[in-house]
C-alpha angles and dihedrals in degrees: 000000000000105000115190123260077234087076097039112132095211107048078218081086098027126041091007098038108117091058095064104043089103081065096054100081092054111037105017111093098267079051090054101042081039089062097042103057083055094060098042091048093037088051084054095050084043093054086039096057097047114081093218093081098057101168089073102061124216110287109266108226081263104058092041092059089043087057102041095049083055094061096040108030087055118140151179093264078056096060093045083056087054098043078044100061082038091073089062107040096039091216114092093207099050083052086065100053084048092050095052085047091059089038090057094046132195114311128112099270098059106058099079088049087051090061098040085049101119091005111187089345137147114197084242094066092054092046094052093062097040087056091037084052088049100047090048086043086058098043094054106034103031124025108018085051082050089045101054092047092055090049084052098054095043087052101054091045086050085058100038088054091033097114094033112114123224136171117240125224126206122185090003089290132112107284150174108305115249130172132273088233098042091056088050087051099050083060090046097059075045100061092037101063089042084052092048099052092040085053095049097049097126110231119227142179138168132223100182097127134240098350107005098260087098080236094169099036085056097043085054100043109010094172092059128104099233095169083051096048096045097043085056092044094051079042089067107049087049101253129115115243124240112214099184120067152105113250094296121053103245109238111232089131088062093052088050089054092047088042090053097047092043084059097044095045080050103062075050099064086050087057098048099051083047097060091037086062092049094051089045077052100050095240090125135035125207120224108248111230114215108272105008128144117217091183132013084225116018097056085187094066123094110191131220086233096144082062108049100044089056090051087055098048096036080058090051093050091051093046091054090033089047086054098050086052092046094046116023099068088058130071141139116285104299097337154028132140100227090103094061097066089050105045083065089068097060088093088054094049095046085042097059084048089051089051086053101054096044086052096044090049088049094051094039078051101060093038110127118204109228103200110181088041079062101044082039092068098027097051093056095060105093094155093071083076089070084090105049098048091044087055086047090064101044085063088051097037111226113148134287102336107167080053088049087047098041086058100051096051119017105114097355138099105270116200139158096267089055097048091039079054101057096025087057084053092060128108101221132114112298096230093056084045089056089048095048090044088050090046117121123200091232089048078055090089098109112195089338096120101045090047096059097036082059097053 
């Protein structure tokens, strides 16, 4: 029954549900009992191919298509079979080895493969790749592709503000002058080196049996190399193999991944309050869509709503990522089943952050530079200009300048005439006491714009 996004429970799938549709072949359920008939038909092709295990013959170029076009002809009338026998096992990875047994059929070929279907498996050791597959399907096809649309987009904005002047402001308070761009490319190296380590997380996964010592694949075959065969199963599928586990892998990798994209969506956050502040200062405008209504009340008002709603998702992602990083290395002696419930939720973690990014590029995408509202603040801050001639006489020694300075501005009006004054009293070079007089608060901006030309 089609039930309306309008009654959905998660606003992933209902208000927000067309930004994550991209998510739903990989973590939705169809995604999960999807990944795992690949592993269980891609571990029988995989018994079937070494010669160690000599009671399941080499595929014939019929069976290996059988089994292939399972794997790759699966759909979502598949996945209903599977929930379907489901209903009647009451294990949803025993339904899948059911379901490839119906899909092989009766012949004279496929009985072998019948009886090498699950071989020396847990359920556990099949659900560890699946979500291992997810989790690299994810980071491929979904969020390092997002990422690096979102890095595009901040960099071209850093050189196209390199040269703009803007006043900083520490601790809330009037500061040295940096770039626009500058400031955008500060959170760009930022975002580089999260995306790299979260690139580089190494995905791992085990397929050593009930309790990780392969007992029963040893007891069957105890000449074979099981370590060996595993490792070069897990090989193929693209995964490294953990040799060292209970009967759960334990999940430290995952942690590493959570860990990685908390920090990313983080430096996010950052971004977002930062841009928030510079729209409340007038520094950018944001492009106005026909019709919209900015408040239900104040019809002059146009919200940073793109924003803010990142800001808000971004913090549910990190809540959900930040548990998976806190719970799913632990778990009692070599089993419990408290990991299962909350791996489901991995779709909903990566979907908020989906959510987030694809509000973040839209509002960085209306965002209108104003210019003269910038140099209007920034060329009236004269007082930024303490720092550079107090440096000034610290080259040129002359005693206790930041005190001298400290005295002429803290808690008073600071302008040019006042600064010309005291700068023209100086015993420096005449040549460095022509540069300080000639110096501008908006010319203050040090290496800001190379830096972020360079990014």
């Amino acid at each position: 029954m089609k039930v309306s996004t309008l009654k959905a429970l998660s606003p992933a799938d209902g208000r927000y549900a067309g930004k994550v549709n991209a998510l739903r072949e990989i973590f939705s359920e169809y995604g999960l009992i999807r990944y795992r008939v690949l592993v269980e038909v891609r571990w029988l092709q995989c018994l079937a191919d070494d010669a160690q295990v000599p009671e399941l013959p080499p595929l014939s170029n019929v069976m290996k298509d059988v089994l292939n076009h399972i794997v790759d002809d699966f759909s979502l009338d598949d996945a209903e079979r599977v929930k379907a026998i489901e209903a009647t096992t009451n294990h949803d990875v025993k339904a899948v080895e059911y379901f490839i047994r119906e899909k092989l059929g009766d012949g004279p070929d496929t009985a072998p493969l019948k009886d090498f279907l699950h071989f020396g498996c847990t359920s556990e050791d099949i659900n560890n790749l699946a979500y291992a597959l997810m989790l690299r399907s994810a980071r491929s096809k979904a969020i390092l592709p997002a990422m690096r649309e979102l890095r595009g987009k901040l960099r071209s904005m850093a050189h196209e503000y390199a040269a703009i002047p803007m006043l900083s402001r520490t601790h809330g308070q009037t500061a040295s002058p940096t770039t626009v761009g500058k400031e955008l490319a500060n959170v760009v190296a930022r975002l580089d080196r999260a995306q790299q380590q979260f690139r580089d997380v190494v995905i791992r996964g085990k397929f050593n049996g009930a309790v990780g010592n392969y007992n029963a694949h040893q007891v069957a075959y105890p000449d074979a190399d099981w370590p060996g065969i595993t490792e070069k199963f897990l090989s193929s599928l693209d995964l490294d193999l953990n040799p060292y586990t209970t009967q759960i892998e334990p999940h430290d990798w995952t942690a590493e991944y959570s860990h990685c994209l908390c920090r990313y969506n983080t430096i996010l956050i950052d971004l977002c309050r930062d841009i928030w502040g510079y729209i409340s200062l007038g520094y950018f405008t944001q492009k106005v869509a026909s019709g919209e209504v900015g408040s239900s009340t104040m019809p002059h008002k146009v919200n940073p709503i793109d924003f803010e709603n990142a800001e808000g998702n971004l913090g549910l992602a990190n809540a959900l990522l930040g548990h998976f990083a806190e719970k799913l290395p632990i778990s009692r002696w070599q089993r419990d089943l408290t990991d299962s419930t909350v791996q489901r939720n991995f779709g909903v973690a990566i979907g908020y952050q989906a959510i987030a990014f694809s509000s973040v590029l839209k509002g960085l995408g209306k965002l209108q530079l104003d210019a003269a509202r910038i140099e209007a603040d920034v060329s009236v801050a004269w007082e930024v200009l303490a720092e550079a001639v107090q440096t000034v006489m610290r080259r040129y020694g002359i005693p206790e300048p930041y005190e001298k300075l400290k005295a002429l501005t803290r808690g008073k009006p600071v302008n040019q005439a006042l600064l010309t004054e005291f700068i023209a009293t100086l015993d420096i070079p005449d040549a460095e006491k022509q540069r300080l007089l000639d110096l501008q608060p908006h010319q203050y901006t040090g290496l800001a714009e190379s830096l972020a030309s360079q990014i």
